[in-house]
Structure formats: C-alpha cells, structure tokens
N, C-alpha and C positions, 0 to 999 in steps of 0.2 A: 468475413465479417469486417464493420469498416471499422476499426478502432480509432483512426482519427476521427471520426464524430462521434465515437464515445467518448475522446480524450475532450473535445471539444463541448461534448455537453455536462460532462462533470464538471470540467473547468465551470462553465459558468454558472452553472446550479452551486456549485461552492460559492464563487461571488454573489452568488443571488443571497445565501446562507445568512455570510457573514455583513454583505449589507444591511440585511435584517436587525443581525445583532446588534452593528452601527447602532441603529436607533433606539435600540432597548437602553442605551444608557452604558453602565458599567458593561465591561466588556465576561457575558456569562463563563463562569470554568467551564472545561469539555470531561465530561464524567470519564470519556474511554481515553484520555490520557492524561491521568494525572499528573498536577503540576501548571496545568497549561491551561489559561482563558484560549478564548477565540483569538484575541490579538496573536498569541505566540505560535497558534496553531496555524496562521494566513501567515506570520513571518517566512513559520517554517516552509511552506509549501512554495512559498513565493521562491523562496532561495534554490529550494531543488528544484525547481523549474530552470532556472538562471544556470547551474550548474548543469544541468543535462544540456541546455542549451548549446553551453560551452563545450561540451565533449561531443555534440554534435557538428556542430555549426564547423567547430577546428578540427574536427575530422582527429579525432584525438586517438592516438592507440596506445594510449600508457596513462596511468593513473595522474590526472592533474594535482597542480598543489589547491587544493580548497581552501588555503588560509589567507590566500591575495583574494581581496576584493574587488581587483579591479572588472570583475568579468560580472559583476552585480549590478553596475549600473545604477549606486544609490543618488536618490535626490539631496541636495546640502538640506535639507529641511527634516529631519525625522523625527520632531516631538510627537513624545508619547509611540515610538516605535519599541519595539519588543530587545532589551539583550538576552540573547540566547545563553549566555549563563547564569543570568538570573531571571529565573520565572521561580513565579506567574508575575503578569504584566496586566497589573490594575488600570483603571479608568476608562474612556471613551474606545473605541477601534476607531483609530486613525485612518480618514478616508483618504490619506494619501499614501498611506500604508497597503489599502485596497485595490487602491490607483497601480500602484506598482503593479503587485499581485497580476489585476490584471491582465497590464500591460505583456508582462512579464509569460503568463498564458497562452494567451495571443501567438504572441511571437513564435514560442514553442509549437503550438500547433501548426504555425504555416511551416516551421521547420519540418517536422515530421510528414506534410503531407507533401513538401518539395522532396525529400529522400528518399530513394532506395532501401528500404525496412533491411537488405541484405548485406546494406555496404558496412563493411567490420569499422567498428570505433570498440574505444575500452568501455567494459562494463567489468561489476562488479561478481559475478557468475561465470560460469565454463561458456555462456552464449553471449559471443562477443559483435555483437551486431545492433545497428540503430533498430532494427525491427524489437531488439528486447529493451529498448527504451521505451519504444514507444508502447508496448503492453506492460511495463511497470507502472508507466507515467501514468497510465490510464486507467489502473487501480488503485494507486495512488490517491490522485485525484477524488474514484470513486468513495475509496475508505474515509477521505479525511472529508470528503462533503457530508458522509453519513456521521462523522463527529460534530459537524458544524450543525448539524441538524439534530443532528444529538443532545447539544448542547443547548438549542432550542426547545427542544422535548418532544421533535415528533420525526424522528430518521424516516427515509422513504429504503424499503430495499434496492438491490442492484438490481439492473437490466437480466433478467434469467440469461438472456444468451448468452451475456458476458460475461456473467458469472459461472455458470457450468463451461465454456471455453478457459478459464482460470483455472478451475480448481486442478486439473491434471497439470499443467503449466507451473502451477504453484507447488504441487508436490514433487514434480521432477528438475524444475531449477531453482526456485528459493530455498527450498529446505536444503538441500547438500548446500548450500552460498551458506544458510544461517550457521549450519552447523561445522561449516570452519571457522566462520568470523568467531562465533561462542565459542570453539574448543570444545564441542561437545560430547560425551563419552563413546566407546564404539556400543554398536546393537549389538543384541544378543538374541538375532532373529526377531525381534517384534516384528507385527504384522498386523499393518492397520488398515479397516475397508471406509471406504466414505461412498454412500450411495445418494443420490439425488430423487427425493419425492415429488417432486413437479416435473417430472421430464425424464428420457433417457438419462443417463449418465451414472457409472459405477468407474471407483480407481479403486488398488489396492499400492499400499505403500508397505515395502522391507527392508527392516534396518539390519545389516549384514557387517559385522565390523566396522568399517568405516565405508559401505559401500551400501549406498541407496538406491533398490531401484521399484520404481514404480511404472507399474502397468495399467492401461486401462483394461475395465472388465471386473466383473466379480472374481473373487480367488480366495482361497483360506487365509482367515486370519482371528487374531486374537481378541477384535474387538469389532465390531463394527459402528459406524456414527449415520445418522440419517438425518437430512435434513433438503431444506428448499434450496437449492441452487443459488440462495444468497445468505441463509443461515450456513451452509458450509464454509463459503467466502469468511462470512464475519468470525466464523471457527477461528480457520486458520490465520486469518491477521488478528486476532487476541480479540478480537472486538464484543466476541461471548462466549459464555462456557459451555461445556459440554450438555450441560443441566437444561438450557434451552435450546435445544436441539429437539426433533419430532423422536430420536429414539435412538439409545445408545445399548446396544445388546455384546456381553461378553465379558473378559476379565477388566475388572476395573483399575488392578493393579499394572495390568499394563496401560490403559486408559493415562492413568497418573504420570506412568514414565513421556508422555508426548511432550510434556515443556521442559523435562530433561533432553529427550534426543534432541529438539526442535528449540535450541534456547530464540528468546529475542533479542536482536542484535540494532 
C-alpha cells in the first residue's frame, strides 16, 4: 500500500475542506470535537505536521521539547489565528492560517516519501520508526478531514484499504500507547472481536492485566462490533458509537468497559 499518497490525498482533501469553510463565513464548530471550530481544528493539524516533521527531518530519537517554537515556522502576521488554550476560535478561517497548513503538508509528505519508513526516529508507541509516522500521519490526516467535512455536513468515508490495513495496526500499537499515557486500569480478560462487513478482515483484541494482545482472525470473545472497514476506523478514533455500527452482538457490559481500557489521550 502507498501511504504516502494516502498521507498526500488526505492532506489536501482536508485543505480542500477547510477552504470550503473559509468561505462560508464564520468559521463552523466540528461536532466530533468539541470545543473547536474549523479554525482550531487546521491549527491543530497544521502544528502536528511541523512537529513530526521535526522528529523526522532531525532524525530525532528522544522526545523533543514541543514547547520551542522555533521548528514551526510561524509567519509575523497571524490575525485571527487560533490560541490553543483558548478555544473555540470565532470569526473568518484565516487563509494564511491555511496557507501554512498547507504549506506545512507538503513538506511533510516530500519528507516521508524521501525516508526510509525503517530508519528509527522517537515515537510515541513501542514502534520507533519513520514508517509509524508515516501511518499515524495518514490517519491522522484522514480523521481530521472527516471532521472538517463533518463539520460541513456531509463526511466522505475512509479509503476501505486503508481503513481495514488500520484497524489491526490500531488495536495492537495505539491502544497499549493510549493506555499508558491514560493510566488505564489492568484487564480482567476482556475480549473484544471487530469484524469488517465489506471485505475480509477480522481482529480479536485481550486485555490481560496490563498486557494486550491482539491477533488477527476470528477468536472468542466477549463482545463482538461489525462494521464497514471505515465505520470501525471512526469506532475506534471516538468519531462514533457503538450504536451506529452494522451490529454489535454479546455482553454489553463489557462493551461499556472499552473507553475504560482504551481512555483518550
């Protein structure tokens, strides 16, 4: 799979998004993350691009300081730019805000398609490598285009390939990442199946004390979730509940405990 021209076509399907909204005026809230118009939600993306960048680009293997800005690259001009500790961020989206954004895009993709996906830089996860930048970045991307379109009123789902290439990826290294960063409690054997109704694909995920592991393939479990290879995605990044899924069969109280094991971080 090429993920740089996934990472490349989300990127600009997001800018496509949010130039949209440019035009609409006031800059619309994003229902799937409260707190936050369009404007805060392009800040944000913008910035984590800039910062991956930089643990790219510097070949970085230790947790940089994120609170110098000097690796941002801001323009002296940013009226009407977002502060990130105060949202929401009323009025127009600044198209030099966008500008950035872009820019900022861009750049990240030629990085990723110049690098070695194997060569180790620090990440935030047990896979310390540019290659798991570059498939965050590109869901990433994907999630926060589906807010911005969201936020217009008519999201497009994910790429099925690249969404059923996730969803195992995402249950065997974001989940153990979320659930150190949250402190989150040990299992007590849950056992969760997610199957794919569009296509091959079945995972089962075990919370085992503090030891998660997840296999692909059918296997026992406590609950099972079914959905399209991009309703599972929007699952698991918070983006919907279980309730719009094609079909959740088993205990529901274990159902319940899934944003206990799995807080958001």
């Amino acid at each position: 799979m090429d993920l740089v021209a996934h990472f490349r076509r989300e990127t600009r399907a997001f800018e496509d998004a949010v130039r949209r909204a440019a035009r609409a005026g006031d800059a619309p809230p994003v229902p799937s993350c409260p707190g936050w118009t369009v404007t805060d939600l392009t800040g944000h993306l913008a910035w984590v691009h800039r910062f991956v960048a930089h643990v790219v680009g510097d070949r970085l293997r230790d947790a940089p300081d994120h609170t110098d800005p000097a690796f941002l690259g801001l323009p002296p001009d940013r009226a009407g730019w977002p502060d990130p500790e105060r949202p929401p961020t009323h009025g127009p989206v600044p198209a030099s805000l966008v500008d950035w954004y872009a820019a900022g895009a861009a750049a990240l993709g030629a990085l990723f398609a110049d690098r070695d996906p194997e060569e180790p830089v620090w990440t935030w996860t047990a896979d310390r490598t540019t290659g798991f930048w570059l498939w965050i970045q590109t869901f990433e991307a994907a999630v926060h285009r589906w807010d911005a379109e969201n936020a217009l009123g008519a999201p497009r789902p994910f790429d099925a390939e690249l969404a059923a290439d996730g969803v195992g990826r995402f249950l065997g290294t974001v989940v153990p990442a979320w659930r150190t960063a949250g402190r989150a409690p040990s299992g007590d054997g849950e056992r969760f199946g997610f199957r794919r109704t569009d296509g091959e694909g079945h995972w089962t995920v075990h919370f085992d004390g503090d030891t998660v592991r997840c296999t692909a393939g059918p296997g026992p479990c406590d609950v099972e979730l079914s959905g399209t290879a991009s309703d599972l995605t929007l699952f698991l990044w918070r983006r919907i509940t279980a309730e719009r899924l094609a079909g959740v069969e088993g205990d529901q109280a274990v159902l319940k405990r899934w944003a206990v094991l799995v807080p958001t971080v």
